[in-house]
C-alpha positions as CSV (number, residue, x, y, z in Angstrom):
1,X,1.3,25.4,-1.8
2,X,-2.6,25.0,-1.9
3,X,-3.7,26.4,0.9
4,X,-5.9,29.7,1.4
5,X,-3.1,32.0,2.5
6,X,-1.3,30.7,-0.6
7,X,1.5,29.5,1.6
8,X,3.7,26.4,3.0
9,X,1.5,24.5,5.7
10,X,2.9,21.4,7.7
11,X,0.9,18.9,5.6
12,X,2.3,20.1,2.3
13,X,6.0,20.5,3.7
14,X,5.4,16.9,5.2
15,X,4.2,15.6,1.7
16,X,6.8,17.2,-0.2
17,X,9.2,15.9,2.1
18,X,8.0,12.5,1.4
19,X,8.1,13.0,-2.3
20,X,12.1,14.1,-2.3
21,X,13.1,11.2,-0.2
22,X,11.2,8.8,-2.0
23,X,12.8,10.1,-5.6
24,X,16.4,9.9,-3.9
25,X,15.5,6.3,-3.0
26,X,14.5,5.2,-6.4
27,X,17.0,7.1,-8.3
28,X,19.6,5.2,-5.6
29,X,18.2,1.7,-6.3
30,X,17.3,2.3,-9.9
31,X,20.3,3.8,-11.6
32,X,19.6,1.9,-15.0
33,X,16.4,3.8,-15.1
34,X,18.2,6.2,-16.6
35,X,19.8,4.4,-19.8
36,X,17.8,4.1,-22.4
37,X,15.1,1.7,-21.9
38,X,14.7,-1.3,-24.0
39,X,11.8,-3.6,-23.6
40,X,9.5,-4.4,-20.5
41,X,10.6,-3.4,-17.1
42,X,11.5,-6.8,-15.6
43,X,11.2,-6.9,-11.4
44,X,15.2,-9.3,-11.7
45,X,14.8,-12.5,-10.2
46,X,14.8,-10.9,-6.3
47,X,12.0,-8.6,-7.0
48,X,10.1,-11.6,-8.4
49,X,10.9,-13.6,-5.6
50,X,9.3,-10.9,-3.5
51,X,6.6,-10.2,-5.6
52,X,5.2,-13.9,-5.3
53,X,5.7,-14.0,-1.7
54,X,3.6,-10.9,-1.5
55,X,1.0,-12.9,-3.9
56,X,1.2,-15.9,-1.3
57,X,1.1,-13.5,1.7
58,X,-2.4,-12.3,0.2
59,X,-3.8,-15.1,-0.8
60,X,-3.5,-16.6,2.7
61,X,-4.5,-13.7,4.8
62,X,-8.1,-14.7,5.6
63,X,-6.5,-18.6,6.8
64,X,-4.3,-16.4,9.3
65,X,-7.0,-14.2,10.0
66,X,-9.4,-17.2,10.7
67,X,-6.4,-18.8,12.4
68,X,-5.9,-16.0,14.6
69,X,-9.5,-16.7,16.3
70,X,-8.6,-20.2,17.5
71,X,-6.5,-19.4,20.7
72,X,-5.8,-22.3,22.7
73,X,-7.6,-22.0,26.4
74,X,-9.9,-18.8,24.7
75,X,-7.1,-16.8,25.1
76,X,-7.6,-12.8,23.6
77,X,-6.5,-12.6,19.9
78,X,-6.6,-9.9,16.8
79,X,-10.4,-9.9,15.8
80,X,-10.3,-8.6,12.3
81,X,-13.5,-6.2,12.3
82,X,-12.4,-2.8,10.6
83,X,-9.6,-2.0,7.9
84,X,-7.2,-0.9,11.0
85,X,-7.1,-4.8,12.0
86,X,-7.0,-5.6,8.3
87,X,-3.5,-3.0,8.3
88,X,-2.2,-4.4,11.8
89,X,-2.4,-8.2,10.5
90,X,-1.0,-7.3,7.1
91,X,1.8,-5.4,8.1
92,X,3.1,-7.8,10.5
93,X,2.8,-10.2,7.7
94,X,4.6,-8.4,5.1
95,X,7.7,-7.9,7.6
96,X,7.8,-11.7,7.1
97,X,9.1,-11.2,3.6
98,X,10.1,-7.6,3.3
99,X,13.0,-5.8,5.4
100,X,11.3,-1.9,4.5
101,X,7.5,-1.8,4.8
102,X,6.4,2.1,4.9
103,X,3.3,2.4,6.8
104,X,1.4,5.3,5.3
105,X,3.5,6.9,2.7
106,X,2.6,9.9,1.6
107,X,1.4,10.5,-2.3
108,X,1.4,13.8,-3.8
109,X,-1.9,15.5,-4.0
110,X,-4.8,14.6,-6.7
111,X,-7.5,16.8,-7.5
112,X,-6.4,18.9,-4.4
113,X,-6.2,16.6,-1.9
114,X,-3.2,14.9,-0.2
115,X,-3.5,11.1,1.1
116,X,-1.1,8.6,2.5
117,X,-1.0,4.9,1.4
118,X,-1.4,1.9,3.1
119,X,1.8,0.5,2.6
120,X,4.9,1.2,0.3
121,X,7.7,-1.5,-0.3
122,X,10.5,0.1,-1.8
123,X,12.4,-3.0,-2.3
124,X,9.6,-3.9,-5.6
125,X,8.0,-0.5,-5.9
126,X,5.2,-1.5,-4.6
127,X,2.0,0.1,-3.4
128,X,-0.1,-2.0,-1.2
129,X,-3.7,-0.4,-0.7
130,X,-5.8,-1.8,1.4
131,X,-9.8,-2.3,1.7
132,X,-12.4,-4.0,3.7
133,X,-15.6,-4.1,3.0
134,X,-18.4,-3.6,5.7
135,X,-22.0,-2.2,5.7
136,X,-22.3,0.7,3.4
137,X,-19.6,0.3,2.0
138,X,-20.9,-2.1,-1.2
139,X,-18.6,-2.9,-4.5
140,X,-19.6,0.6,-6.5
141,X,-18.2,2.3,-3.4
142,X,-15.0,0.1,-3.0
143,X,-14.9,0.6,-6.9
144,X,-14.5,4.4,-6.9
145,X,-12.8,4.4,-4.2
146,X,-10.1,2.7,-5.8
147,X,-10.4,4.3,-8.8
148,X,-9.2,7.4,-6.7
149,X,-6.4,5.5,-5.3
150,X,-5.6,4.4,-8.8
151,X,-5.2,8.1,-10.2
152,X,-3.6,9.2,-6.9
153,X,-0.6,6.7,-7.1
154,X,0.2,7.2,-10.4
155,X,2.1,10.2,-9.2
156,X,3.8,8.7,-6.4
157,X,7.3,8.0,-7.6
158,X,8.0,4.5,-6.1
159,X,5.2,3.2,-7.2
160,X,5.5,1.1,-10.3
161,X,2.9,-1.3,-9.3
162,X,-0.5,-1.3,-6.9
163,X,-1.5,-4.1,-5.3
164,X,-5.4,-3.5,-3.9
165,X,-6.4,-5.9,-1.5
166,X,-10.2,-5.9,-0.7
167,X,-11.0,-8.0,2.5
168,X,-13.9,-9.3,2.4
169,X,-14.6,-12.1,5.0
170,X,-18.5,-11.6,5.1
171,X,-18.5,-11.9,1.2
172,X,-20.4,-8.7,0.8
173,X,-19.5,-8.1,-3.4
């Protein structure tokens, strides 16, 4: 509750909501979270499976992006011009690999604001945040504006790891 009439408005309700159902989930897929702990959390030979194929799916984005432009007969294609394209092309590449990919997730608030990530995949507690760069928008921006992100999903409860993704096709930082 942080709003002026110190009461429950949609946004929070939604972003509580959000938090509950994504604790349920990782208490359901991660009962050995609760025994005692012994070493470094390993992702099991599945999760690592998934984890490189969300490495490969990043390091080849710009190929397919490029790819993507070369329509046989000049036929209309995805353009990649703003961060939406960037999240249109990367989510439809991530359902090549993942079976739940959460489109705009929400994290609980930081420093009084409430935001939603890019992408969430449960299956490797997984935050996928995404950037593109574009004119005024140079690497010290980018930089804190990760930083936020950073600080923002520490409190999101699936998210063990954050993968930030900064396209940047014009080579601008």
């Amino acid at each position: 509750i942080s709003n002026m009439y110190h009461s429950a408005s949609y946004a929070c309700v939604e972003e509580i909501r959000g938090v509950v159902v994504a604790v349920i989930t990782r208490i359901d897929r991660n009962k050995s979270l609760f025994a005692e702990a012994v070493g470094a959390v390993s992702p099991g030979e599945g999760g690592q499976r998934l984890l490189d194929e969300l490495d490969q799916t990043i390091l080849h984005f710009h190929a397919v992006a490029v790819q993507l432009r070369d329509r046989h007969s000049g036929r209309q294609t995805l353009d990649v011009n703003d961060e939406y394209d960037v999240q249109d092309l990367m989510h439809a590449l991530l359902r090549l690999h993942f079976d739940d990919v959460r489109p705009e997730e929400w994290v609980p608030s930081y420093a009084g604001a409430a935001s939603r990530t890019d992408f969430l995949l449960p299956q490797i507690d997984t935050v996928v945040e995404i950037k593109k760069t574009r004119q005024g928008l140079n690497a010290k921006s980018v930089g804190e504006q990760l930083i936020i992100d950073i600080a923002r999903y520490k409190r999101h409860p699936q998210c063990r790891r954050l993968l930030c993704f900064v396209y940047d096709p014009e080579g601008r930082i």
